[in-house]
C-alpha positions in Angstrom: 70.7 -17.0 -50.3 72.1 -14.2 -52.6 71.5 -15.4 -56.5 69.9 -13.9 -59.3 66.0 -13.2 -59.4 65.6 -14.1 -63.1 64.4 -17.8 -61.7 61.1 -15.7 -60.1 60.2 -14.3 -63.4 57.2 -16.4 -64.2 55.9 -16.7 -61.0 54.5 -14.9 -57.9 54.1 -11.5 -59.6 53.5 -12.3 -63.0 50.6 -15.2 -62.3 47.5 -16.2 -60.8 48.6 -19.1 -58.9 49.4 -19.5 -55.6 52.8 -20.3 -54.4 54.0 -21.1 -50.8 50.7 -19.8 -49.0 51.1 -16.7 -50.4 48.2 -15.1 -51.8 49.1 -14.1 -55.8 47.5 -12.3 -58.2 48.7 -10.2 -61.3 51.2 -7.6 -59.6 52.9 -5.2 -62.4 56.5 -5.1 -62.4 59.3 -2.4 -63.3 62.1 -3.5 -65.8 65.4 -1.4 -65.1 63.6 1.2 -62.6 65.5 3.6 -60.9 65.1 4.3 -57.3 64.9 8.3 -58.7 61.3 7.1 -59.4 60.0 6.6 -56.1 62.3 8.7 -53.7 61.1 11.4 -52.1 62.4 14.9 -53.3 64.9 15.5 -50.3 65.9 11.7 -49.8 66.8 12.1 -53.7 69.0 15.0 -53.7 71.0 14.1 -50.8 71.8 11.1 -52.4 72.2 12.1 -55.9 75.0 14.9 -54.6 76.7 12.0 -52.9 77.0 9.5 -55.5 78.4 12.1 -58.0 81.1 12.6 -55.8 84.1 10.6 -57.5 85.0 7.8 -55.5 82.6 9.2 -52.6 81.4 5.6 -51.5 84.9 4.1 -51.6 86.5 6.7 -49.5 82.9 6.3 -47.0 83.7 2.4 -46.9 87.4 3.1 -46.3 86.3 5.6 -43.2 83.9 3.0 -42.0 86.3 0.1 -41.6 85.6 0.7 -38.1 82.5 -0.7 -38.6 82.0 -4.2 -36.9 79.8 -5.2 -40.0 81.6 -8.7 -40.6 80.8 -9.0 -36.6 77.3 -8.0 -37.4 76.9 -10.0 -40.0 78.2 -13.4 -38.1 75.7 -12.2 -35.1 72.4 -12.8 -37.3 74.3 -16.2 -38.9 74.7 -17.7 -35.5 71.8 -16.4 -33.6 68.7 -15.8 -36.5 67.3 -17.9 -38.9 68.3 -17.3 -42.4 65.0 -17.0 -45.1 65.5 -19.8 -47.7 63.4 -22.1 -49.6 63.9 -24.7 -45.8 63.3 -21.5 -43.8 60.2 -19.3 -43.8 59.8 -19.9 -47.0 56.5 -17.7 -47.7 58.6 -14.9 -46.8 61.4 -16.5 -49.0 58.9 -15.8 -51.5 57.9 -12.7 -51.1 61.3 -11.4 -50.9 62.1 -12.9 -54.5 58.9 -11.4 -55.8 60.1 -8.2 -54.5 63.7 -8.3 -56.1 61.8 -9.2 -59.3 59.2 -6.7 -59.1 62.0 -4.1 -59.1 64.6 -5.5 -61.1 67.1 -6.2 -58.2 70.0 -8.1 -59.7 70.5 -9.8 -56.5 68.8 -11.1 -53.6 69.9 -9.8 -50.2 69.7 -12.1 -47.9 67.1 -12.4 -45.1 67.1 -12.8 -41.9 64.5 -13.3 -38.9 65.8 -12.5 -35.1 64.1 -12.5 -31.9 62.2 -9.9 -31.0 59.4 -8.7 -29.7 59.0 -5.5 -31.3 57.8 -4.9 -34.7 60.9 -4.2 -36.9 62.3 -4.3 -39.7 66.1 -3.5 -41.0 68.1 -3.1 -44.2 72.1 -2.3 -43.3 75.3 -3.5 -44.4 78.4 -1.8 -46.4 79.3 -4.1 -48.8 76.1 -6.5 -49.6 72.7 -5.2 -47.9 71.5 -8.1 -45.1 67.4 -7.5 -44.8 66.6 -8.5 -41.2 62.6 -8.8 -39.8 62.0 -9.5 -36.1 59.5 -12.6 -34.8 57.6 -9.6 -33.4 56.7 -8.1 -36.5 56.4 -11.6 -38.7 53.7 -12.5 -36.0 52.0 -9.2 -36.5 51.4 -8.9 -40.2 49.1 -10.8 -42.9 50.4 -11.3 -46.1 50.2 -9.1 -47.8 51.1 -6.5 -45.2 54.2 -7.9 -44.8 54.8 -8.0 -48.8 54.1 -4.4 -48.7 57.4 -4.7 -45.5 59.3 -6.5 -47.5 59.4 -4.6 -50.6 59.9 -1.4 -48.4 63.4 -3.1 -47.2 64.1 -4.2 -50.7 63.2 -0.2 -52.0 66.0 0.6 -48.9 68.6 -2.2 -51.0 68.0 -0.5 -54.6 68.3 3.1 -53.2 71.6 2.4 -51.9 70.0 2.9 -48.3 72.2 0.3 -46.4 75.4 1.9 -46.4 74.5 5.3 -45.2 72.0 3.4 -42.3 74.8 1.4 -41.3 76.8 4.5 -40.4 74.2 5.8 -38.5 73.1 3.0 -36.3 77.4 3.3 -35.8 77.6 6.4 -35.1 74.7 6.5 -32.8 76.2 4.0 -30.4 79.4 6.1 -30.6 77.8 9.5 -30.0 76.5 7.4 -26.4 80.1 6.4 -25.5 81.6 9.7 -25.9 78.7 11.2 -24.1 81.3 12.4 -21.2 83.3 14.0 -23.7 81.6 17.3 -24.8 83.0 18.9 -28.1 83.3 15.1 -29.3 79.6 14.4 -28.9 79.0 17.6 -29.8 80.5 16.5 -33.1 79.1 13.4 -33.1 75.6 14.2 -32.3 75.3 17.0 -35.2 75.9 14.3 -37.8 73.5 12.2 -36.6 71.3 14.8 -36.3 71.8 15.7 -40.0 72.0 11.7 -40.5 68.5 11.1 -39.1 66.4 13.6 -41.0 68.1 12.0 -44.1 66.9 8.8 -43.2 63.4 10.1 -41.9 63.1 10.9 -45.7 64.5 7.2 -46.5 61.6 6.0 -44.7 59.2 8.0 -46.4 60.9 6.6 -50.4 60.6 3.1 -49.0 57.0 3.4 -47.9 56.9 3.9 -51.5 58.5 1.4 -53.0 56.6 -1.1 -50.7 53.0 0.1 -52.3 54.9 -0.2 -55.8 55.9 -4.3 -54.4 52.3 -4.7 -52.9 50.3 -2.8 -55.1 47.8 -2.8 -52.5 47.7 0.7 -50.9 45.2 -1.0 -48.5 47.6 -3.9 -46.8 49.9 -1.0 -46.8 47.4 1.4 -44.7 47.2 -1.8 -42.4 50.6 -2.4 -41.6 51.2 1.3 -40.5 48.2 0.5 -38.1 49.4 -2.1 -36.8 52.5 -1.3 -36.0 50.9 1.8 -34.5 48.0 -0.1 -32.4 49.0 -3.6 -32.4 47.0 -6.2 -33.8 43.4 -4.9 -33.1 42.4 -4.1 -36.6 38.6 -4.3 -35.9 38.8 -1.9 -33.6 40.4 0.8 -36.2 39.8 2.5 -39.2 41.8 4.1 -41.3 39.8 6.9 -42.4 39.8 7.8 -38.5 43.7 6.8 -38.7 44.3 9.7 -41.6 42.3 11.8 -39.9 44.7 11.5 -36.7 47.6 13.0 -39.1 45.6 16.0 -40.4 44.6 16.5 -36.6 48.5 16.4 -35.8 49.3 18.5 -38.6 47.2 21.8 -38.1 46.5 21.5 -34.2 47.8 23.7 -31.4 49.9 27.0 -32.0 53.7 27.8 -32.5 54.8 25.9 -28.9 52.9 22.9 -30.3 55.2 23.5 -33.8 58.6 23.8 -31.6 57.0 20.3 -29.8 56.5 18.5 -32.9 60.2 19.1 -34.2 61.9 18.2 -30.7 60.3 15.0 -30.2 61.2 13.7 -34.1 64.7 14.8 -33.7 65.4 11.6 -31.8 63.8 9.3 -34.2 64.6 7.6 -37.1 61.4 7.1 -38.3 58.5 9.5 -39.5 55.7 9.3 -37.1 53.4 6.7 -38.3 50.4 8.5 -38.6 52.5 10.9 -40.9 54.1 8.4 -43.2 50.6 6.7 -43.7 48.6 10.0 -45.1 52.1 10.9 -46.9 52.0 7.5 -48.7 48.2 8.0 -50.0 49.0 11.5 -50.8 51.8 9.8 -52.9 49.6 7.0 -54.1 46.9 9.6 -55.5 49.4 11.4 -57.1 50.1 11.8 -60.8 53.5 10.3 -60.4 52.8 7.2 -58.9 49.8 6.5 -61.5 52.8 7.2 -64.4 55.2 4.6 -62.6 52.0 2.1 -62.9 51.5 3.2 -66.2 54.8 1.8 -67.2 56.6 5.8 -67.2 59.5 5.8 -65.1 63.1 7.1 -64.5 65.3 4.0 -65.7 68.9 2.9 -64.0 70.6 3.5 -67.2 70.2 7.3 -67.1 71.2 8.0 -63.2 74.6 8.9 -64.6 72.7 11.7 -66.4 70.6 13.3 -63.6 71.5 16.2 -63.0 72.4 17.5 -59.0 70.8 20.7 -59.8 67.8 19.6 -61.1 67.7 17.5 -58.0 68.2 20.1 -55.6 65.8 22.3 -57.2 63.1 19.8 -57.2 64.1 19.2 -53.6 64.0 22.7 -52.5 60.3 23.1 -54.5 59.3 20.0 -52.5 59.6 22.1 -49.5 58.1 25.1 -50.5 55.0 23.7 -51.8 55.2 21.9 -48.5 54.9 25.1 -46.5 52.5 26.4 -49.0 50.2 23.5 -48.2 50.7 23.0 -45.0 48.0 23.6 -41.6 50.8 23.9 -39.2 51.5 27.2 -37.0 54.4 27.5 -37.9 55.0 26.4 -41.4 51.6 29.0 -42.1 53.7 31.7 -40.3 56.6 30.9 -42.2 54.7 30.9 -45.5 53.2 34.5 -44.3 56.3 35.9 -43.6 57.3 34.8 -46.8 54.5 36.0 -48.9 54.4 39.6 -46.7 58.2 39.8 -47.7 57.0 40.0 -51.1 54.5 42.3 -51.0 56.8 44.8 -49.6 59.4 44.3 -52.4 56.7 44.8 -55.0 55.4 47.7 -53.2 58.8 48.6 -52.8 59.5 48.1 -56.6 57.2 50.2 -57.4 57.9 53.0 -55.5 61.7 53.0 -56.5 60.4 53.3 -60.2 58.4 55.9 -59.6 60.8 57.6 -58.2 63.4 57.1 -60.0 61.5 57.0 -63.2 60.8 61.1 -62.1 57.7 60.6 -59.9 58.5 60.6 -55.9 57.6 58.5 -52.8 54.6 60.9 -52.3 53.1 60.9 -56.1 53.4 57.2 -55.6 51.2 56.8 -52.7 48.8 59.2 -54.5 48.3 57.5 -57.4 47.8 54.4 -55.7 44.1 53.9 -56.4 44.1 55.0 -59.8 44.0 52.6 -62.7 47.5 53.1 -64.3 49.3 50.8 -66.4 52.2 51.7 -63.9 49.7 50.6 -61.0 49.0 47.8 -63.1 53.0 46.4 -63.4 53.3 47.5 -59.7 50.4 45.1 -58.6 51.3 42.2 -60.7 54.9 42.8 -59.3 53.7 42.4 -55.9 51.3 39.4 -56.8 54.3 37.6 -58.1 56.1 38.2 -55.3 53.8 36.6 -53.0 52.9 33.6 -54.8 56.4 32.8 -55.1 
């Protein structure tokens, strides 16, 4: 199944025809794009700090040889049906269509399992394996699932598999040293740290699967869906999105402490939260610049920077607070902005004083129009805008 994707270059994507069932129309694609282009701030960083780490992945790969992966992958040989050309080959396809949409050097193979629940995987250590259960094939149209399939093919070319491996590992390791307590405890705080990695993951790939689809509709649909089942005209997703904003600002500070405890377990975002993310992501200026043809390209990874990285990350999050309805996140973003109107004030004072005014001329000549009052005010509106 693995070959190069150079064979799909005049078809699918690129035409109007129609190939295999499968609905085409002119889709853009993205020569040499790097996965920096689409991953979300906090997925990015984390990932960029690993992979500058010399010989980080080999030494990972060396510790994971633990990992029953050759097992795993013998398990969906003998017991799923393999996508090919023979086998489901719409979604044969779309996968192809994905790989050359993103200029993936390689096609991962596909497999589909039996399953009743919607799902969809990308693991492995050594060669990603993309894996789609019967419940979720039967659940999706088209162009839903090309929107599914390009978000496991996003997971390939972000160099998702490896680290997703180790979780879904180490999760069924945390459960057999349950009985053991300073070994789960250990255990248990890397997956903790594991899962809100790959909460973010979920969030890039979401991405990369309206980049594949180019249909931010089909992509609304399949977060439905998976939500509601397959009772479409009985939703809407302007009601859908609303359900997130709802999420987002309701309740008070208990309702915050709620929200984080019941993620903690999960690997993925709630859905309601990765589809108004996605068309916040699809309005934005970035994604139009990625359509426009501007985007970060493989050949410079070596040259991003980890502190740029980090910084964008850590910006990410405070514009996140800034922005954000919910108690806690607007407490935190008070406490924050009330910390720095009392260092400007604070400022100010100390120059006073130590300029030869005092503490009490200060509070005086609060009112007045000085250029001192001036510089002491603009201190403090820095300060809390920051």
């Amino acid at each position: 199944m693995a070959g190069n994707t150079g064979s799909t270059g005049s078809t699918g994507s690129t035409d109007g025809n129609q190939r295999g069932g499968v609905p085409s129309r002119q889709r853009k694609r993205f020569p040499g794009i790097s996965s920096r282009a689409y991953e979300h701030p906090a997925d990015r960083s984390a990932l960029v700090a690993l992979r500058k780490l010399s010989g980080f992945d080999t030494v990972f790969k060396t510790l994971s040889g633990l990992l029953p992966e050759r097992s795993l992958r013998l398990l969906f040989l003998s017991d799923s049906v393999r996508v090919s050309d023979a086998q489901f080959s719409h979604l044969n396809d779309m996968l192809r269509d994905a790989c050359y949409i993103l200029d993936l050097d390689r096609v991962p193979p596909m497999y589909v399992t039996q399953d009743p629940v919607p799902n969809a995987m990308c693991v492995g250590l050594d060669e990603p394996v993309i894996v789609l259960t019967t419940g979720l094939v039967e659940l999706l149209d088209e162009e839903e699932m090309r929107a599914v399939i390009g978000h496991e093919v996003g997971h390939a070319l972000s160099g998702h598999a490896v680290y997703r491996t180790v979780l879904f590992f180490l999760t069924s390791v945390a459960l057999k040293v349950a009985w053991i307590p300073l070994g789960n405890v250990a255990v248990m705080a890397l997956v903790t740290a594991l899962r809100e990695w790959f909460r973010k993951s979920e969030l890039s790939a979401d991405r990369a699967g309206l980049l594949v689809g180019q249909d931010l509709r089909a992509s609304m649909r399949g977060l439905m869906k998976i939500a509601g089942g397959n009772h479409l005209h009985e939703m809407n997703v302007d009601a859908f999105l609303a359900q997130a904003e709802e999420y987002e600002k309701a309740g008070d500070l208990r309702d915050s402490v709620l929200k984080i405890l019941n993620v903690l377990p999960r690997s993925h975002p709630f859905t309601t939260v990765r589809a108004a993310e996605l068309k916040k992501w699809a309005e934005s200026r970035d994604h139009q610049r990625i359509m426009d043809g501007h985007y970060p390209k493989r050949s410079e990874d070596k040259d991003t920077s980890v502190t740029d990285s980090f910084r964008e990350s850590a910006g990410h999050y405070a514009q996140t607070v800034r922005d954000s309805k919910d108690p806690l996140f607007k407490l935190v973003g008070d406490i924050a902005g009330g910390a720095g109107d009392l260092a400007g004030d604070l400022g100010g004072r100390l120059r006073n004083v130590f300029g030869g005014g005092t503490p009490k001329d200060s509070g005086k000549d609060a009112g007045k129009d000085t250029d001192e009052g001036k510089d002491s005010g603009e201190s403090s509106g820095r300060g809390s805008g920051e």
